[in-house]
N, CA, C and O atoms as a CHARMM CRD file, in Angstrom:
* protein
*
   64
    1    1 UNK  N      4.90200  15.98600  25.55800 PROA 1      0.00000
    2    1 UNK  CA     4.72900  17.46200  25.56100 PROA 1      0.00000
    3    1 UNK  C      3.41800  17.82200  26.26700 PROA 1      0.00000
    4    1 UNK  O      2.39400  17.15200  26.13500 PROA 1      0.00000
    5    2 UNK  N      3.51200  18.90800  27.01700 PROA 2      0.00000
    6    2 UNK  CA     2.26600  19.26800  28.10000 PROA 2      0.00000
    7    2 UNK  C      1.95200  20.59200  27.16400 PROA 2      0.00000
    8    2 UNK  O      2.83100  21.45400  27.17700 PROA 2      0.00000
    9    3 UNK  N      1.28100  20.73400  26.69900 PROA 3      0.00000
   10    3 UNK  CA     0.32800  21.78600  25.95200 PROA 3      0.00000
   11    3 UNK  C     -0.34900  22.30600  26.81800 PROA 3      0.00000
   12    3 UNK  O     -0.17600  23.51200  26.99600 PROA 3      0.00000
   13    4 UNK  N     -1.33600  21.60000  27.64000 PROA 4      0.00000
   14    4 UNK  CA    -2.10500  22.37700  28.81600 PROA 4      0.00000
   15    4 UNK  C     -0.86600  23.36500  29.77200 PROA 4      0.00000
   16    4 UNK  O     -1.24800  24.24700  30.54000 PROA 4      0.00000
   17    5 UNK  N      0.04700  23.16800  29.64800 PROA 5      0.00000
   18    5 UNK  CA     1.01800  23.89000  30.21500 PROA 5      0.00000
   19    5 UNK  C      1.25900  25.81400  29.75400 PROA 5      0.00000
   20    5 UNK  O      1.41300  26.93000  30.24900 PROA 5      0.00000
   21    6 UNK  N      1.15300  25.15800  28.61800 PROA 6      0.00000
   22    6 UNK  CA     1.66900  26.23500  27.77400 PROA 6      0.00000
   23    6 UNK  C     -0.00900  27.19800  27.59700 PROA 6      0.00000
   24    6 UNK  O     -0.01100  28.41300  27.79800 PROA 6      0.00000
   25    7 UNK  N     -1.00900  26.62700  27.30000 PROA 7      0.00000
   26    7 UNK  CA    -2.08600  27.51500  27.37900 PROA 7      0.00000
   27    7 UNK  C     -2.70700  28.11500  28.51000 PROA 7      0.00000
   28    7 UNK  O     -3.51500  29.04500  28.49000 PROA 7      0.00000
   29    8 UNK  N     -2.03700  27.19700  29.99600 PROA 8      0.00000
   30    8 UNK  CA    -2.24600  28.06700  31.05900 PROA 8      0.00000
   31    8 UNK  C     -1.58200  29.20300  30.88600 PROA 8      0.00000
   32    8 UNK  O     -2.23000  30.24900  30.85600 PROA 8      0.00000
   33    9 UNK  N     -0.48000  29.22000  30.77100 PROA 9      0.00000
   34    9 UNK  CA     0.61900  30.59300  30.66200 PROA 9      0.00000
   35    9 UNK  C     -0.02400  31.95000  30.31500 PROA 9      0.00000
   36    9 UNK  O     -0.15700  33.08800  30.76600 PROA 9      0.00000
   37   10 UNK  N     -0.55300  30.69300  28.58500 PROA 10     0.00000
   38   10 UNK  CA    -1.13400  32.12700  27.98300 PROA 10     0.00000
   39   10 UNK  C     -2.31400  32.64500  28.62200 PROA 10     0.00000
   40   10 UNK  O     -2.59900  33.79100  28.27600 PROA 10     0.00000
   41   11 UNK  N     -3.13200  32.06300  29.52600 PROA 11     0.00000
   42   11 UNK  CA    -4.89900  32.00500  30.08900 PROA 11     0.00000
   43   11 UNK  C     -4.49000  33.46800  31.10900 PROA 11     0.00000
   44   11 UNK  O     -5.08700  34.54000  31.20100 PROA 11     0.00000
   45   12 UNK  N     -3.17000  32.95500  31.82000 PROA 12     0.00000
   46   12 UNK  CA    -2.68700  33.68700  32.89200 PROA 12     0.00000
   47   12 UNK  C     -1.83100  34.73500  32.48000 PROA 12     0.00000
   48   12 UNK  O     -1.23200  35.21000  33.44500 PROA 12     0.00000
   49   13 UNK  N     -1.54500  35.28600  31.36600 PROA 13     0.00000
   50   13 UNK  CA    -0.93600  36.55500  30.63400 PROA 13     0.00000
   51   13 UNK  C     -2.43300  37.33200  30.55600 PROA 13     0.00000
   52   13 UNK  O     -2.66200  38.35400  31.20400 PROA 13     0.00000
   53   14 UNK  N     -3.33500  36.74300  29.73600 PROA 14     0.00000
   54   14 UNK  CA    -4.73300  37.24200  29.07500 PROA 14     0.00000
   55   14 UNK  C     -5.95300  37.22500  30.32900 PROA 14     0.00000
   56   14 UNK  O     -6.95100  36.50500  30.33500 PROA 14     0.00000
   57   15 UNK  N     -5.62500  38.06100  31.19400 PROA 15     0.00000
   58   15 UNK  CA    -6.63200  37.30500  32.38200 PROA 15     0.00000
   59   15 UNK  C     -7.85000  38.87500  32.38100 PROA 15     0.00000
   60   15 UNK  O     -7.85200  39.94500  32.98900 PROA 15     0.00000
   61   16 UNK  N     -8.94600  38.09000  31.13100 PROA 16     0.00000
   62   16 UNK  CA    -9.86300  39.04000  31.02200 PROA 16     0.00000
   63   16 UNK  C    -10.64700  39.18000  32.35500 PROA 16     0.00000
   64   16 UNK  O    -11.54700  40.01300  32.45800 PROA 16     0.00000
């Protein structure tokens, strides 16, 4: 499982 995957996603939804 790629986790760093999944928190890019979120980094790139949340792009303060």
């Amino acid at each position: 499982k790629e986790v760093n995957v999944e928190i890019k996603k979120l980094t790139a939804r949340q792009h303060y």
